[in-house]
C-alpha positions as CSV (number, residue, x, y, z in Angstrom):
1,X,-34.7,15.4,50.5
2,X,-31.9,12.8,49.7
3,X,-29.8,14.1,47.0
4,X,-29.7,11.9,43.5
5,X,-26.9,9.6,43.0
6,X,-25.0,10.2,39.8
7,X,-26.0,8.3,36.6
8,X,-22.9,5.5,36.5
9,X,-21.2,6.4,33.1
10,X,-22.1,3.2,30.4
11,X,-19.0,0.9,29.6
12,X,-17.5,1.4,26.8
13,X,-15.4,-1.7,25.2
14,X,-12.2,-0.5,25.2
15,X,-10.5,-1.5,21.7
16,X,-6.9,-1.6,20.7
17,X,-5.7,-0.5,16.9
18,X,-2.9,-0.7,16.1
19,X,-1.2,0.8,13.0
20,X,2.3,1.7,12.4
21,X,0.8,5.1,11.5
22,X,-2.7,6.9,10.5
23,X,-3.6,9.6,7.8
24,X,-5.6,10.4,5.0
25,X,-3.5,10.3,2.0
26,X,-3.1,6.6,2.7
27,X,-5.4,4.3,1.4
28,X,-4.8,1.6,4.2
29,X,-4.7,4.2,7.0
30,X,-7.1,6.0,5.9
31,X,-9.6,3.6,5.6
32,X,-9.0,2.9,9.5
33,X,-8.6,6.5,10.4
34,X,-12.1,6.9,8.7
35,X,-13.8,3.8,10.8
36,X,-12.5,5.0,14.1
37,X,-13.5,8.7,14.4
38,X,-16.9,7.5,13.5
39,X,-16.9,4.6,16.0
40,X,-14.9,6.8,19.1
41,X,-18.3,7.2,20.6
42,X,-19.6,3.8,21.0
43,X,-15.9,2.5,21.7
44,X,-12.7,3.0,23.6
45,X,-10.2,3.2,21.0
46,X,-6.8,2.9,22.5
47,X,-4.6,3.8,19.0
48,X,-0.7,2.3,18.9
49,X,0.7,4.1,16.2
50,X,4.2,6.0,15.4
51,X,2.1,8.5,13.6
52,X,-1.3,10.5,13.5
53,X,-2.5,13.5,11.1
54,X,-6.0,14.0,9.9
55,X,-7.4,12.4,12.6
56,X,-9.7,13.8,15.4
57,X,-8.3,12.4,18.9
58,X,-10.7,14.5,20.8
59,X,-12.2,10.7,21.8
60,X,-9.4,8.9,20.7
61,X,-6.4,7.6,23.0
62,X,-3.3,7.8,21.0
63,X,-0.4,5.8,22.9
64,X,3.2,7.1,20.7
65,X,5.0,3.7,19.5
66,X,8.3,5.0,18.3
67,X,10.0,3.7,14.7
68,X,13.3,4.5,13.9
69,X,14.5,4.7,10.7
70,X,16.0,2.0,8.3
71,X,15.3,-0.5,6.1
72,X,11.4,-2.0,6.0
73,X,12.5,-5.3,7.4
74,X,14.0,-3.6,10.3
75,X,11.5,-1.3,11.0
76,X,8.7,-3.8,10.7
77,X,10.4,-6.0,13.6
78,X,10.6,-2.9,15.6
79,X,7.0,-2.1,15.2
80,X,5.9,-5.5,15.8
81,X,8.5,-5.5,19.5
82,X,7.8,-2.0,20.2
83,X,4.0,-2.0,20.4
84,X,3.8,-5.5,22.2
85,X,6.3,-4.4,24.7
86,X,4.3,-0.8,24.8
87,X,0.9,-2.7,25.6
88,X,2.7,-4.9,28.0
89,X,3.1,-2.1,29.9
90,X,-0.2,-0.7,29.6
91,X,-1.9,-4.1,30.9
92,X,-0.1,-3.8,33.6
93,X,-1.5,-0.6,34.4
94,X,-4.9,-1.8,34.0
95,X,-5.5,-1.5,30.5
96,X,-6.9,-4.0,29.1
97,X,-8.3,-4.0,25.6
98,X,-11.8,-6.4,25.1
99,X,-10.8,-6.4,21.3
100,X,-7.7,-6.1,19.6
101,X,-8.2,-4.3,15.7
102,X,-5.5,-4.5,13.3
103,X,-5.3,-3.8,9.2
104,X,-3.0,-6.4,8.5
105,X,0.1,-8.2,10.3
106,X,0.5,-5.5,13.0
107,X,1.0,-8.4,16.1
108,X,0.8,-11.9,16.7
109,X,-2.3,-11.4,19.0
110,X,-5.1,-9.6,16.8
111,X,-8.6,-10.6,17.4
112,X,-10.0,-8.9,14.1
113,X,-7.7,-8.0,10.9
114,X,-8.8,-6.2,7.9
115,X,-6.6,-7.8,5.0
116,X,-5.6,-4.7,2.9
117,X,-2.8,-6.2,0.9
118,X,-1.9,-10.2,0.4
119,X,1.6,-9.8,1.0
120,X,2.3,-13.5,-0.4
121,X,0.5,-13.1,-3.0
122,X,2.3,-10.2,-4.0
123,X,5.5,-11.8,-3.7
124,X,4.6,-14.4,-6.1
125,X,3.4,-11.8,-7.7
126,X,6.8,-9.8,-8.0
127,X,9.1,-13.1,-8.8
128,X,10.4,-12.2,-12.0
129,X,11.1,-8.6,-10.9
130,X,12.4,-9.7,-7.7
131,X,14.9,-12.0,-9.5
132,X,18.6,-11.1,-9.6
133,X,19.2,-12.7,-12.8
134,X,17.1,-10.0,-14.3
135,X,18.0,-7.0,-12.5
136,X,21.8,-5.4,-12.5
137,X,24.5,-6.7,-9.8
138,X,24.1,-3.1,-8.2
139,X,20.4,-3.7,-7.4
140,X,21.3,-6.9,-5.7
141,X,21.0,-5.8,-2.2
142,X,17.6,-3.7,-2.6
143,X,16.3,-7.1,-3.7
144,X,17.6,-9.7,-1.4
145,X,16.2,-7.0,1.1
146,X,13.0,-6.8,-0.3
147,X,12.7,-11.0,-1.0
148,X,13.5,-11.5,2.5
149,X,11.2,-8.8,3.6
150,X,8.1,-9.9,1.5
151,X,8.8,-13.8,2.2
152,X,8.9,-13.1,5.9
153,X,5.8,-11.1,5.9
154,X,4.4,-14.2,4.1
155,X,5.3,-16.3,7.0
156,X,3.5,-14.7,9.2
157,X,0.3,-14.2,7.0
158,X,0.4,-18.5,7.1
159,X,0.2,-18.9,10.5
160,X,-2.0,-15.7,11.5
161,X,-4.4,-15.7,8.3
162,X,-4.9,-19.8,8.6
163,X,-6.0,-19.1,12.3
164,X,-9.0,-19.5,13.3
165,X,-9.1,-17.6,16.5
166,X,-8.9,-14.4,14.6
167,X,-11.7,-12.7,12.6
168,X,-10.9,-11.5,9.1
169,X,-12.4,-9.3,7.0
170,X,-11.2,-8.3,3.1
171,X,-11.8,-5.0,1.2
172,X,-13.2,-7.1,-1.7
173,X,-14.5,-10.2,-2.7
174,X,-11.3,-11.2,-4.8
175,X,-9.2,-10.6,-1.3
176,X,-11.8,-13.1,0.3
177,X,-11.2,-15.5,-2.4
178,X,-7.2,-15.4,-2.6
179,X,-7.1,-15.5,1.3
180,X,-9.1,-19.0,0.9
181,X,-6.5,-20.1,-1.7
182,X,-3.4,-19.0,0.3
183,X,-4.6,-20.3,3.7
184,X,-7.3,-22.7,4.0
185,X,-9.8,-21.6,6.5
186,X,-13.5,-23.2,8.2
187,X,-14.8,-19.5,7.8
188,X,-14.8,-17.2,4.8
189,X,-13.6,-14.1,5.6
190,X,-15.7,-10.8,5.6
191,X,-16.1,-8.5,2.9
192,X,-16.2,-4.4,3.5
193,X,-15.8,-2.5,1.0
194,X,-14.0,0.5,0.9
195,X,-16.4,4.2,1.7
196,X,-15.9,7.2,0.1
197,X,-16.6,11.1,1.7
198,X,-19.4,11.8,-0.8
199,X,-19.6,15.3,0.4
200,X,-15.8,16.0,-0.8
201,X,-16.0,13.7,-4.1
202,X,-19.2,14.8,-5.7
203,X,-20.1,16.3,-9.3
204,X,-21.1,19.3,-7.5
205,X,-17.6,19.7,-6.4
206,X,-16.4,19.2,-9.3
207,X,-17.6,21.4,-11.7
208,X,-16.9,24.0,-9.0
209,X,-13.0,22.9,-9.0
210,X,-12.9,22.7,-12.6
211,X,-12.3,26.3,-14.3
212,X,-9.3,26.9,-11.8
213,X,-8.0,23.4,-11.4
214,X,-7.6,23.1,-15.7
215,X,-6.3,26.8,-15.8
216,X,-3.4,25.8,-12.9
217,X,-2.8,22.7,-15.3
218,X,-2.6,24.8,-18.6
219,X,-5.6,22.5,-20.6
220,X,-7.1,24.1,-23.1
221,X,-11.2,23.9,-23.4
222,X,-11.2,20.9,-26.2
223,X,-8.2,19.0,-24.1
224,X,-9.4,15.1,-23.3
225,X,-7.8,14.7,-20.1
226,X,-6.7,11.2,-18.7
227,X,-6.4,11.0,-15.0
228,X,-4.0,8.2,-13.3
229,X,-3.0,8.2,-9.8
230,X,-1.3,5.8,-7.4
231,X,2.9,5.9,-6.5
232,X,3.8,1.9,-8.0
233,X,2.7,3.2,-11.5
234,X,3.8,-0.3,-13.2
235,X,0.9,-1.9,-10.9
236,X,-1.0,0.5,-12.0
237,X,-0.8,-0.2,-15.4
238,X,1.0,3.4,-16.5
239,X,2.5,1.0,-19.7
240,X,-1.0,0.1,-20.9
241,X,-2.1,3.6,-20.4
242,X,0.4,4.6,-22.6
243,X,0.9,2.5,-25.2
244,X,-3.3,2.8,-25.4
245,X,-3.2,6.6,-25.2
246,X,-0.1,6.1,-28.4
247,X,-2.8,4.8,-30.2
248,X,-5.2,8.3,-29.9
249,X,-5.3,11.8,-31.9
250,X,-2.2,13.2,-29.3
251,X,-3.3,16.6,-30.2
252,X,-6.7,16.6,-28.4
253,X,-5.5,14.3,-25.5
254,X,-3.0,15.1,-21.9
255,X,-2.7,12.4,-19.5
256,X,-2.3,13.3,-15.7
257,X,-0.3,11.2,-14.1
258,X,0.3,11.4,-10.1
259,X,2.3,10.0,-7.9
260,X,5.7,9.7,-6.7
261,X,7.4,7.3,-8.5
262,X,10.5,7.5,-10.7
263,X,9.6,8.1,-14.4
264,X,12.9,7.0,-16.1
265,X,11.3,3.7,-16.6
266,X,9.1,5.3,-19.0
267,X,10.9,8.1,-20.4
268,X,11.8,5.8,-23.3
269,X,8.4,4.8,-24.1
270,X,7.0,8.4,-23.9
271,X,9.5,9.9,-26.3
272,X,9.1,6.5,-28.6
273,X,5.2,6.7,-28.1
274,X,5.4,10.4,-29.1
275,X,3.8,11.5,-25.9
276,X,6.1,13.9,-24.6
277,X,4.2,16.8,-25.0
278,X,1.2,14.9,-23.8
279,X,1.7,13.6,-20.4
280,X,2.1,15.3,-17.4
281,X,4.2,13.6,-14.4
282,X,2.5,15.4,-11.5
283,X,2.9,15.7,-7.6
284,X,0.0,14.3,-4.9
285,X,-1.5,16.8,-3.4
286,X,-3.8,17.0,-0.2
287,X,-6.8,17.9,-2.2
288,X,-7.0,15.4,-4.4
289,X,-10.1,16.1,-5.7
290,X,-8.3,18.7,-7.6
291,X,-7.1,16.5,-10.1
292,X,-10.4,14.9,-10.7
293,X,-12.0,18.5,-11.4
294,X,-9.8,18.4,-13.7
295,X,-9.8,15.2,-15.6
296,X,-12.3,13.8,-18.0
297,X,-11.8,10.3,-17.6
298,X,-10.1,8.1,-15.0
299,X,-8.2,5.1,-16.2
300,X,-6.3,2.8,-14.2
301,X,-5.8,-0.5,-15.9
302,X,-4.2,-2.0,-12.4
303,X,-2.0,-5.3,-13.0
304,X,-3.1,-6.0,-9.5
305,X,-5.1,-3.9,-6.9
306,X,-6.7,-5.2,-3.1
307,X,-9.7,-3.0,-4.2
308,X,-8.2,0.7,-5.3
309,X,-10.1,3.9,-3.6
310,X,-9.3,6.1,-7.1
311,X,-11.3,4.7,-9.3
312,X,-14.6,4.9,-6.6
313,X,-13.4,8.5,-5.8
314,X,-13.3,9.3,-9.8
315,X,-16.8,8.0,-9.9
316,X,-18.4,10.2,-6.9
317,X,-17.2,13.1,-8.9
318,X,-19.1,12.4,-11.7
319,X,-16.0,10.7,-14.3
320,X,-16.2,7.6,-15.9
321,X,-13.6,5.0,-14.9
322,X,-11.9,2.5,-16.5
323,X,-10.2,-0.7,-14.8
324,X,-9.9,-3.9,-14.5
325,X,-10.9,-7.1,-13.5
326,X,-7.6,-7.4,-11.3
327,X,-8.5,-4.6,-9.2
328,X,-11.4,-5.4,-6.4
329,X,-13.2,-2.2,-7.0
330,X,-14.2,-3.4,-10.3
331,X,-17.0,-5.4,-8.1
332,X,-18.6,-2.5,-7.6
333,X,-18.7,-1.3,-11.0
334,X,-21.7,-2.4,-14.0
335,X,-19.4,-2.5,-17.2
336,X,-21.0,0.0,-20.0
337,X,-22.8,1.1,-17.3
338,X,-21.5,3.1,-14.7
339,X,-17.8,2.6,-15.3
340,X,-15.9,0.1,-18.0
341,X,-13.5,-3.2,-16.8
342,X,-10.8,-4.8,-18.9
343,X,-10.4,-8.2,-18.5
344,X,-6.8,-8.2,-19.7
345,X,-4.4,-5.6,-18.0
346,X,-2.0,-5.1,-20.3
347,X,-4.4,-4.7,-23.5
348,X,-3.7,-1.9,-24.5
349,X,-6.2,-2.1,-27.8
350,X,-9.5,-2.5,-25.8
351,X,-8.4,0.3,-23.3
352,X,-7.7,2.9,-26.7
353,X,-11.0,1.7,-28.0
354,X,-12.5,2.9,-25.0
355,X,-10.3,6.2,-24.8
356,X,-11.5,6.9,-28.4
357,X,-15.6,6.6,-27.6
358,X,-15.4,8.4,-24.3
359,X,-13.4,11.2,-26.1
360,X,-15.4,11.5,-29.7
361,X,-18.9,11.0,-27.6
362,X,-19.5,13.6,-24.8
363,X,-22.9,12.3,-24.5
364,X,-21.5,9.0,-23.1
365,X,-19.2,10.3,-20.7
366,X,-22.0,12.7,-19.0
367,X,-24.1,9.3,-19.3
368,X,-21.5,7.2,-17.5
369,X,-20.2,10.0,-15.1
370,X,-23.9,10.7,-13.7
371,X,-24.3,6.5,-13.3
372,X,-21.2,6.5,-11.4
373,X,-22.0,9.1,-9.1
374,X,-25.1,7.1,-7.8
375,X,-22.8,4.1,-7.7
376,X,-20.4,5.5,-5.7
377,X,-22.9,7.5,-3.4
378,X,-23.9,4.3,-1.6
379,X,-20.4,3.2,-0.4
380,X,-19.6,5.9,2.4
381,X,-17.3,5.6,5.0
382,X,-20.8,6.0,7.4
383,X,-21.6,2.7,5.8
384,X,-18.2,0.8,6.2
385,X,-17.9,2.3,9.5
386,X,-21.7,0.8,10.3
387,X,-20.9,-2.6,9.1
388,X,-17.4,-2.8,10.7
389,X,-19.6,-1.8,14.5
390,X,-21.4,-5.4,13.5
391,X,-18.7,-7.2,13.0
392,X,-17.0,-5.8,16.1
393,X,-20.7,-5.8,18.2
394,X,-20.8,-9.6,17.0
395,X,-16.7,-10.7,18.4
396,X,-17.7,-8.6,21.7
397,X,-20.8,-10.4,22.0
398,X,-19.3,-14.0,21.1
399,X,-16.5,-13.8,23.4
400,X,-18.9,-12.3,25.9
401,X,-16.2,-9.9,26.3
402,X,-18.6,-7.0,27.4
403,X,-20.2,-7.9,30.9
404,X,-22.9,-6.0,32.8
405,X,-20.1,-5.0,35.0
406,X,-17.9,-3.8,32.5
407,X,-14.4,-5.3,31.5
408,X,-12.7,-7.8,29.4
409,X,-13.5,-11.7,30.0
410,X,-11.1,-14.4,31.3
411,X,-10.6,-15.5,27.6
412,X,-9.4,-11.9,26.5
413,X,-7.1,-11.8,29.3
414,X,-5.7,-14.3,28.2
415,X,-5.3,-13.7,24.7
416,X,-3.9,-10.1,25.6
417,X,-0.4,-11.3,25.6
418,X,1.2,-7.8,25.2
């Protein structure tokens, strides 16, 4: 009896990303490192990337790009040399991607982008703190360094973004829109939003985490805890928090604020405010749900924000959230309803109005919190990941990239440049 011949393995399109590193404590690179562990299955994910942690590789090929150290502008060039010439050498071995993936301006040859941050738009953005009439002569070189850096950065966006050989997607409907304004293009760009691991940002979870998380933090039963987190705490809006949280009772509230920036911007305004007993400056942690446990509320009345994954993560635990209309998570929000939107960042009034009713009316925070939850339960990363595969399915298909036979077409040859 003949013997069977071997199944031939399926293809599998064989997919570049390329980051300049991937975690979890990263809104960017997590958002990726979420979407590819979910994907490594279906595709071949070849990873470029300095960097890996919190990431399963067990189906995942991670090809080292090494970054020195030095000054952003510098390192960026490297990146963008290094991992052309490290693919270069790859193709030449054989490997040769049907798709490359990037979040952002990773390369000059990117087939799909996920716009995470509008870097020109930010720089326009950032002109009057950027200017050197306004800053001290001893910050002068931090800030031709950084307005060089930005502006360069914008270049590229011009002639990549206003392309339209390459497929882009944004993390919210606002990115869509300023993308259209900055660079005219046939095609609107995507929208995914952000996901969110429902299983590790649930009410459940919370009120589990919450006896030991407000003991560590020393809040008393009656405390009204306000929860901020993000590292650029003036994009943030920390000011509004504060001068809003000045106008409150300071004796029944403590504000939480995390990150790792400097606080001697605000140290005046918290002793003038009257708010030094009141806020605490804290460190990021790896479980960040920890914090929210601990919170009551989460306000984060961002001056500016692509979409903002606190906020969503506040509202999967159960917390009401307040931000604003410059912040693209604030799509996903019903105002009154499931989370409150300013429409003004820096009013600071309408914010402590808000403060005030969520603290003097527990029945409308467990109202809002529980509407939040069932919000944020339909964003998960299973669903980004799933409409990302669509996107990607769709190229692949397009490009007819994917044969019977297996392998890249003639027109992805080409376009895989190194």
């Amino acid at each position: 009896m003949p013997r069977a011949m071997p199944r031939p393995r399926p293809h599998r399109p064989r997919i570049a990303v390329l980051s300049p590193f991937l975690d979890k404590r990263h809104g960017t690179e997590r958002c990726i490192a979420e979407q590819i562990e979910r994907l490594s299955k279906i595709y071949d994910f070849h990873l470029y990337s300095s960097r890996v942690e919190d990431l399963d590789l067990s189906n995942i090929t991670w090809h080292r790009v090494w970054i020195p150290p030095g000054p952003h502008l510098f390192r960026f060039l490297w990146w963008l040399f290094a991992n052309r010439l490290h693919r270069m050498g790859d193709r030449l071995r054989g490997l040769r991607p049907d798709l490359i993936y990037s979040p952002g301006i990773n390369c000059l040859d990117a087939d799909l982008i996920v716009v995470h941050m509008l870097f020109e738009s930010f720089r326009l953005q950032m002109r009057n703190e950027l200017s050197l009439r306004r800053n001290p002569v001893r910050t002068w070189p931090l800030l031709l360094h950084r307005r060089i850096y930005y502006k360069f950065l914008g270049l590229l966006e011009s002639r990549i973004y206003s392309s339209e050989k390459v497929s882009l997607v944004a993390v919210s409907g606002k990115t869509a829109r300023e993308i259209k304004d900055l660079y005219p293009r046939k095609s609107d760009p995507a929208v995914i939003y952000h996901g969110l691991d429902t299983a590790r940002f649930s009410p459940v979870r919370r009120q589990a985490l919450r006896p030991a998380a407000r003991a560590a933090l020393n809040l008393a039963g009656d405390d009204f805890a306000i929860l901020l987190i993000g590292n650029d705490w003036k994009n943030k809006g920390l000011t509004c928090l504060l001068e809003a949280a000045g106008k409150l009772d300071k004796h029944e509230i403590r504000l939480l604020i995390v990150g790792e920036d400097s606080p001697v911007p605000y140290q005046e305004l918290i002793h003038r405010l009257g708010l030094v007993e009141q806020v605490k400056l804290l460190p990021r942690r790896p479980d960040v749900e920890f914090y929210y446990a601990a919170a009551d509320v989460y306000a984060g009345p961002s001056l500016e924000d692509t979409f903002s994954l606190p906020p969503a993560e506040a509202m999967a635990c159960g917390l009401p959230a307040i931000t604003t209309r410059a912040a693209g998570v604030s799509e996903i929000i019903h105002h009154g309803v499931d989370g409150i939107i300013l429409e003004d960042p820096t009013d600071a009034q309408t914010l402590s109005g808000w403060l005030a009713r969520l603290l003097a009316e527990p029945d409308l925070r467990d109202r809002m919190g529980k509407a939040a939850a069932q919000t944020a339960v339909q964003y998960t990363w299973e669903r980004n990941a799933e409409q990302l595969r669509e996107l990607i399915d769709g190229l692949l298909g397009r490009s007819s990239s994917v044969q019977k036979k297996g392998g890249p077409s003639k027109r992805m040859k080409g376009r895989w440049s190194g």
